[in-house]
N, C-alpha and C positions, 0 to 999 in steps of 0.2 A: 488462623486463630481457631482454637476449639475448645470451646464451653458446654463438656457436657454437662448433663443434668440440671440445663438451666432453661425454664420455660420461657420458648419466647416472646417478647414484648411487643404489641400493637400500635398500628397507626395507618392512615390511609387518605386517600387521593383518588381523585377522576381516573386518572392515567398517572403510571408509575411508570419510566422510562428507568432502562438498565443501561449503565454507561454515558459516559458525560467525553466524549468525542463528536466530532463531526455530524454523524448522524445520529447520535443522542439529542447535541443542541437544536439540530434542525426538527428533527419532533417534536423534544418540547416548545420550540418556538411556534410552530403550527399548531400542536394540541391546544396550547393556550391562547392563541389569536382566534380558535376553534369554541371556545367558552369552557373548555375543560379547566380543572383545578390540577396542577401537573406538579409530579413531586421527581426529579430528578437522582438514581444512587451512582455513585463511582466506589469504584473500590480501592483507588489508588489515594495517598493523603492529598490535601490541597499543596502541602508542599511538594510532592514527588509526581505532582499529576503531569502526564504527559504523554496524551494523545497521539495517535499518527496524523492525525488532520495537521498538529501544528510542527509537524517535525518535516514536512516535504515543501514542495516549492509554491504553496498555495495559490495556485490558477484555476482553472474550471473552464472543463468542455461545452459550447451550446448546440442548440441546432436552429439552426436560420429557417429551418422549412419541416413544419411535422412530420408530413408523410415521410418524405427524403430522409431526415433523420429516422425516423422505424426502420425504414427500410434498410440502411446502413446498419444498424446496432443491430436488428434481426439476423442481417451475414454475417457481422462480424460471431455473434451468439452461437450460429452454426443451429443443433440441434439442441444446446442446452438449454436455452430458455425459452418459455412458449412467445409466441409473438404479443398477445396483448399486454403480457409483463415489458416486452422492447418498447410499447409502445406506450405505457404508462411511462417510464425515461422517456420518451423522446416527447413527449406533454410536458413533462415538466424541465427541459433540457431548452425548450423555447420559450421560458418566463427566468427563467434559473439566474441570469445576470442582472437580473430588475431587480432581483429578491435579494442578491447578496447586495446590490449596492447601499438598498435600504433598511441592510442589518445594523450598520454605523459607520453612516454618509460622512461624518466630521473626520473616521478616523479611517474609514476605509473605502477602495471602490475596485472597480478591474478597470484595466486597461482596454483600449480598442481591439478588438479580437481581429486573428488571423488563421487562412486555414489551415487543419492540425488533422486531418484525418492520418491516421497510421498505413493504412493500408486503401490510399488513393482511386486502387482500379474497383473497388468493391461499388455496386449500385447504390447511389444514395451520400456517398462522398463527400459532396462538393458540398450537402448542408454542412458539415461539421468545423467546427473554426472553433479556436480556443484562446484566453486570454490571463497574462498573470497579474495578480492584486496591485496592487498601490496603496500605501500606507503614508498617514505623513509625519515631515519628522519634524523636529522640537524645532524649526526654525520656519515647520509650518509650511514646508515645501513636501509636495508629492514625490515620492522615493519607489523606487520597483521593491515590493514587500516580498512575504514569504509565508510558509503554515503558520506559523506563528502569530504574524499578524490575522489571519481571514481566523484564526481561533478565538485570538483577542476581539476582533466584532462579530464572532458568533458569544463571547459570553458577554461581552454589555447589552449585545439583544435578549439573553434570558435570567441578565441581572435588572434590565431596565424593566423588563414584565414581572419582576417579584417570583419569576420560579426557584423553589428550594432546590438547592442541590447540598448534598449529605455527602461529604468526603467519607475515605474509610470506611464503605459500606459494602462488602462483598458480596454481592447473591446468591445462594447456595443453592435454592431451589424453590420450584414454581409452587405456589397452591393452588390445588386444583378439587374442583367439585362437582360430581358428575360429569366431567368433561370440560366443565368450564372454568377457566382459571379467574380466579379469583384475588390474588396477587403474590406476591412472595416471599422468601425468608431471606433475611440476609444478617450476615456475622458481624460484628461491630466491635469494639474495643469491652462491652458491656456485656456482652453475649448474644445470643440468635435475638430476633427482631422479627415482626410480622409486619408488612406493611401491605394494606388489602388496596388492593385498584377497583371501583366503583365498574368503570366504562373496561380497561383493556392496561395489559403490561404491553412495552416496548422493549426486545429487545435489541438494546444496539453496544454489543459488548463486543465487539472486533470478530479480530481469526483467532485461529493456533497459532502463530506464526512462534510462540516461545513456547509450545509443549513440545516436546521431544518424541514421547509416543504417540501422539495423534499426527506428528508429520512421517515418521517410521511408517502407520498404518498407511496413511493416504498419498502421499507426494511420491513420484518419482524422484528418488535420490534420499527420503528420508530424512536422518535427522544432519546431514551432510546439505541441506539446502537454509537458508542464511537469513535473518530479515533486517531490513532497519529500519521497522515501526516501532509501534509500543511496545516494551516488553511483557505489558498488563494484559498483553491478548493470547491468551492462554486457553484460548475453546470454551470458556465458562459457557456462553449462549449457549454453545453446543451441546454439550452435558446435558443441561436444567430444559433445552427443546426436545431430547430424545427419552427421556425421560418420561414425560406426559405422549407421548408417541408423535413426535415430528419426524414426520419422511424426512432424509437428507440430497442435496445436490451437486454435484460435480466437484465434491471433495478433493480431486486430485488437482485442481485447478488454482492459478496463483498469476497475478502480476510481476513478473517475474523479468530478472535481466542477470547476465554476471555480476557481482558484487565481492568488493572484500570483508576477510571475513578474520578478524584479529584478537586474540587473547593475553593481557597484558600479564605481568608477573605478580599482579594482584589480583587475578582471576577475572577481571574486566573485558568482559567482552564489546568490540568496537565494530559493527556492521557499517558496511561505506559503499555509496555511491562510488565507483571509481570513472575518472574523468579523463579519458584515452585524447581524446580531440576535445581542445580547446575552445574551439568558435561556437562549441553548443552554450558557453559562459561570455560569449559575446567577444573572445577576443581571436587575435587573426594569428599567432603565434603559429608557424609548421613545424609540428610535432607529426614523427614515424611509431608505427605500430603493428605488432601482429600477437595474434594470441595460436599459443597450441595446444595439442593434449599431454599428458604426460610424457609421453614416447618424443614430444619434441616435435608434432607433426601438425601444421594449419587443417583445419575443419572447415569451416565455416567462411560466410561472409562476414568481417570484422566491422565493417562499417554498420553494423544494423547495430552493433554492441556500442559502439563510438559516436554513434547517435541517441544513445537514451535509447533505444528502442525496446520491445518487452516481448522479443518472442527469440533474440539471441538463448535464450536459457534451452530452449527447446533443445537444442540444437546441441549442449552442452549433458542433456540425460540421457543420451544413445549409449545402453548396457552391453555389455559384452558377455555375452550365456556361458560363451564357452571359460572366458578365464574367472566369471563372476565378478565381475567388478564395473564400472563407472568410466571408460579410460579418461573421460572430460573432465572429472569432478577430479581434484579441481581441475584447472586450464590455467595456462601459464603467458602471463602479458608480459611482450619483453619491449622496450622502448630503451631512448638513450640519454644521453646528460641532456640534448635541449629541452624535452622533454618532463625532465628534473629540475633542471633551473627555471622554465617558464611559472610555475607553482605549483599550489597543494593539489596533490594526484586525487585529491575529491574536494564534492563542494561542501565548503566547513561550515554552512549553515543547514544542512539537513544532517537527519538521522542521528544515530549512535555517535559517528563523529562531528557534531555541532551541536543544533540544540539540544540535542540528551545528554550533554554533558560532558564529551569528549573535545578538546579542542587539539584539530589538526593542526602541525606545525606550518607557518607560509615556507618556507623551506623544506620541507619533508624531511630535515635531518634530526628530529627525536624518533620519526618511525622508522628509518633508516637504522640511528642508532638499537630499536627495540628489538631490529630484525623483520618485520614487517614487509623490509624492502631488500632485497637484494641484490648486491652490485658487484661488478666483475669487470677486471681488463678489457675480456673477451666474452664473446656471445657464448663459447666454450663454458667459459670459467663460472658465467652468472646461471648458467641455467643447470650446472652441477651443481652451483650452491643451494638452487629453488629447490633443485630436488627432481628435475625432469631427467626419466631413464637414459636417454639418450644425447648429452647434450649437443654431439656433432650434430642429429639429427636438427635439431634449432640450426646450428651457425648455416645450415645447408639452408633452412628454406630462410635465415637472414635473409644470405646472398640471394634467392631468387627473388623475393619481395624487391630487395634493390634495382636488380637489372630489370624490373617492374616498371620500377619510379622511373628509369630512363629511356622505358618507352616498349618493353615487353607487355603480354598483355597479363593479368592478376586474377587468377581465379576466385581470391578471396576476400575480391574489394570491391564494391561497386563502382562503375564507370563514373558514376556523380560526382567521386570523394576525389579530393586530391590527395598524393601521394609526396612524401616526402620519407627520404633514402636514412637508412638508421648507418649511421657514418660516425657518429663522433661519441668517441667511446669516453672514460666509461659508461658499462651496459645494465641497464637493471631490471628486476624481475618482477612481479605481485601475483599472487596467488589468487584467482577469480573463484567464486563459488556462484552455483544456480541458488538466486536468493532475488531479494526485491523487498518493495514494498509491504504486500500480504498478500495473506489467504484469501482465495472467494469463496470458499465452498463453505454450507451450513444448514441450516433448517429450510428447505422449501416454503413458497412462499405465492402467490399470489398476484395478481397485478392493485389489489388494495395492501401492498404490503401483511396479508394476512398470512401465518403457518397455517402449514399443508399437514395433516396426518399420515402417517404411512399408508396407513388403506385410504386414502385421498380425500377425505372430510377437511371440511379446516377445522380450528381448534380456536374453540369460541373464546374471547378473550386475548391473543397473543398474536401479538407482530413483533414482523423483524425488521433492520436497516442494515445497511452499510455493511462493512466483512463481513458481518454474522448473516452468511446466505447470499452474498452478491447477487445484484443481478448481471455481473459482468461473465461473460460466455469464453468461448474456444479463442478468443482472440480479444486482447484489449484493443481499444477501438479511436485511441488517439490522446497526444499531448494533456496532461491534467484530467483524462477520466473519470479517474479514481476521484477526485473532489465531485464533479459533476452526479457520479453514482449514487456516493455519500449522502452529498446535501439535498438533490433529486428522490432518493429511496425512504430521506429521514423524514420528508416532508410528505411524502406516499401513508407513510404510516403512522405519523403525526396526526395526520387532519382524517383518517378511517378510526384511528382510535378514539377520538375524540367524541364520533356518534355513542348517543345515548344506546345501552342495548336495550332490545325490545323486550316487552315485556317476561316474554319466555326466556328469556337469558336472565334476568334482575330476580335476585333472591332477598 
């Protein structure tokens, strides 16, 4: 929206939180249990609002033992994030289950947790265990929930505390004075707006994961890498932190997995979980599978892809200098009719295809029919239709994967997974892209959730949460993190912004 030459309009609050997701609500939830007066903006309408908190499987990471857990989140971190920010997570990663269940006990809780560490062998491990929500349903019985629901008792916990939240409210930019921000402007249906923060802004306005040029700049693979969060996370935080001079962090950095990546005939784009191995959805169904590069050639360990796992993408951005090109991007899953007939090749309650509004077929025969999927006699025939250069190349390493399943050994399977032989034809194809969840990278930050300056002062007034800056590192670090981070980071900088500034900061 743009109003020019219209002066903008006033109003103000303790703490003014950007962004009404995950790590928006968990801030204001804390700044106001904190005695602040907290005024909540989104810039999406109340109708079309729609978070990545509620569009995933809404579970959440803990940690059973502090030190253990820092010390795990620290390795997995690598060099990106300094240790006392690992370990400002892992403080609140050990209360974190307590806090959501008493967001709204009547409607929400988690399940008994189980261990979820990603990467097992790393020191500090065995803290880590993760568990998914519980909702209950209209006959009053506890049901395995979803984002959805852990959204729905993050907002009756900050509709039952009387905080304001302002739909249609976009943030445009910080005020700031002498260094210290003061609060911000944001575009309304009325024109620009002033709303001053007393104590500190929060900003918890996501990633890029929907700007085009900001993923070009930073991402390996560019505007070719895929999300299915919100599509409202467009780097605003980004912009309005760099702005007042926020240092940035590990921008090239993403939770990340193969993902589909579909454009309907009405310009609708449909971002999807694809679901290779069934029994990660609890069912025992033996479904065959391999993924190639375009040449028709296996890469990779398939199984780390077929587990949900979040470092398969890696592995899919190896460039090629000489020809200029990506040969992974995409990667081509070929599987068979069991496969097809067991059900929806993703889970129809997350992302772009569920609750943002797309509903997958239980049969996959409307994306089949949209072209989305493609099917062939032969392994030949489906992987010339995907579009893979070579299709013999595919039917060859078919056939190897088979004589696999029958007792050869599988370079690109781990010994854990079982195998089942892709035999019954017809064969079909989907088109994978490096995509996921979101962005982590954004404003630098602190272990009080405060922004960092680029000449490394912090910047009095402004914290950040959630996407915007993760404190997630070189490796995501197990099952449901990303909630863990979120609600962990919003409550970091919820209950910092909340203090009174001292004298010398108060104008």
């Amino acid at each position: 929206m743009e109003h020019q030459n219209q002066a903008p309009t006033a109003d103000s609050a303790d703490v003014v939180v950007v962004g009404f997701g995950g790590s928006g609500a968990a801030a204001a939830i804390e700044a106001h249990d904190r005695g602040a007066r907290v005024l909540v903006v989104e810039k999406a309408s109340e109708e079309h609002h729609s978070p990545t908190t509620a569009l995933l499987a809404g579970g959440a990471m803990f940690g059973t033992d502090v030190d253990q857990t820092h010390t795990y989140l620290a390795a997995c971190a690598g060099n990106l994030i300094p240790s006392e920010v690992c370990r400002s997570w892992a403080e609140e990663a050990a209360v974190l289950r307590d806090w959501i269940d008493g967001l709204a006990p009547e409607a929400f809780r988690m399940a008994p947790p189980k261990p979820s560490a990603e990467f097992p062998h790393l020191p500090g491990a065995a803290a880590i265990e993760s568990s998914f929500g519980e909702f209950t349903s209209a006959d009053g019985e506890w049901s395995k929930g979803s984002g959805a629901h852990l959204f729905d008792a993050l907002r009756r916990a900050v509709q039952r505390r009387g905080i304001e939240v302002r739909y249609g409210a976009r943030a445009q930019q910080l005020i700031s004075t002498d260094g210290r921000i003061q609060g911000i402007v944001v575009d309304t249906e009325t024109g620009p707006h002033e709303l001053h923060a007393h104590r500190a802004v929060v900003l918890a306005t996501g990633g890029f994961e929907f700007d085009d040029e900001l993923k070009r700049q930073y991402l390996t693979g560019g505007d070719q890498v895929h999300f299915y969060g919100s599509r409202y996370a467009t780097g605003d935080g980004i912009r309005m932190a760099q702005a007042v001079g926020a240092d940035l962090w590990h921008m090239s950095n993403m939770a990340g997995r193969g993902v589909g990546h579909f454009v309907d005939t009405e310009g609708r784009v449909v971002n999807a979980i694809m679901l290779l191995d069934l029994k990660w959805v609890g069912l025992n169904d033996p479904v065959g599978y391999i993924i190639t590069d375009r040449d028709g050639h296996r890469f990779a360990d398939e199984s780390v892809q077929a587990k949900l796992g979040h470092s398969f993408y890696y592995e899919m951005l190896h460039y090629d200098a000489e020809a200029g090109v990506f040969p992974r991007i995409p990667s081509y899953w070929i599987f068979d009719q069991r496969r097809f007939e067991a059900g929806p090749l993703t889970i129809p309650r997350y992302g772009s295809s569920g609750a943002a509004g797309y509903a997958w077929s239980d049969d996959n025969s409307h994306e089949l029919d949209k072209g989305w999927i493609h099917r062939g006699t032969t392994v030949e025939e489906v992987a010339a239709a995907a579009g893979i250069a070579d299709p013999s190349a595919a039917a060859d390493e078919v056939a190897r994967y088979n004589r696999a399943c029958a007792g050869a050994k599988d370079p690109y399977r781990s010994a854990t997974m079982d195998m089942t032989p892709l035999d019954s034809p017809p064969y079909y194809c989907v088109k994978l892209w490096p995509g996921g969840t979101n962005t982590t990278g954004g404003p630098r930050r602190d272990a009080t959730g405060r922004v960092v300056h680029a000449f490394g002062h912090l910047i009095d007034g402004l914290y950040a949460c959630g996407e915007n800056g993760s404190i997630i590192g070189e490796r995501y670090p197990g099952l449901y993190a990303y909630y863990s981070e979120v609600l962990s980071s919003g409550r970091i900088a919820g209950r910092n912004a909340a203090r009174k500034r001292c004298p010398t900061a108060e104008h």
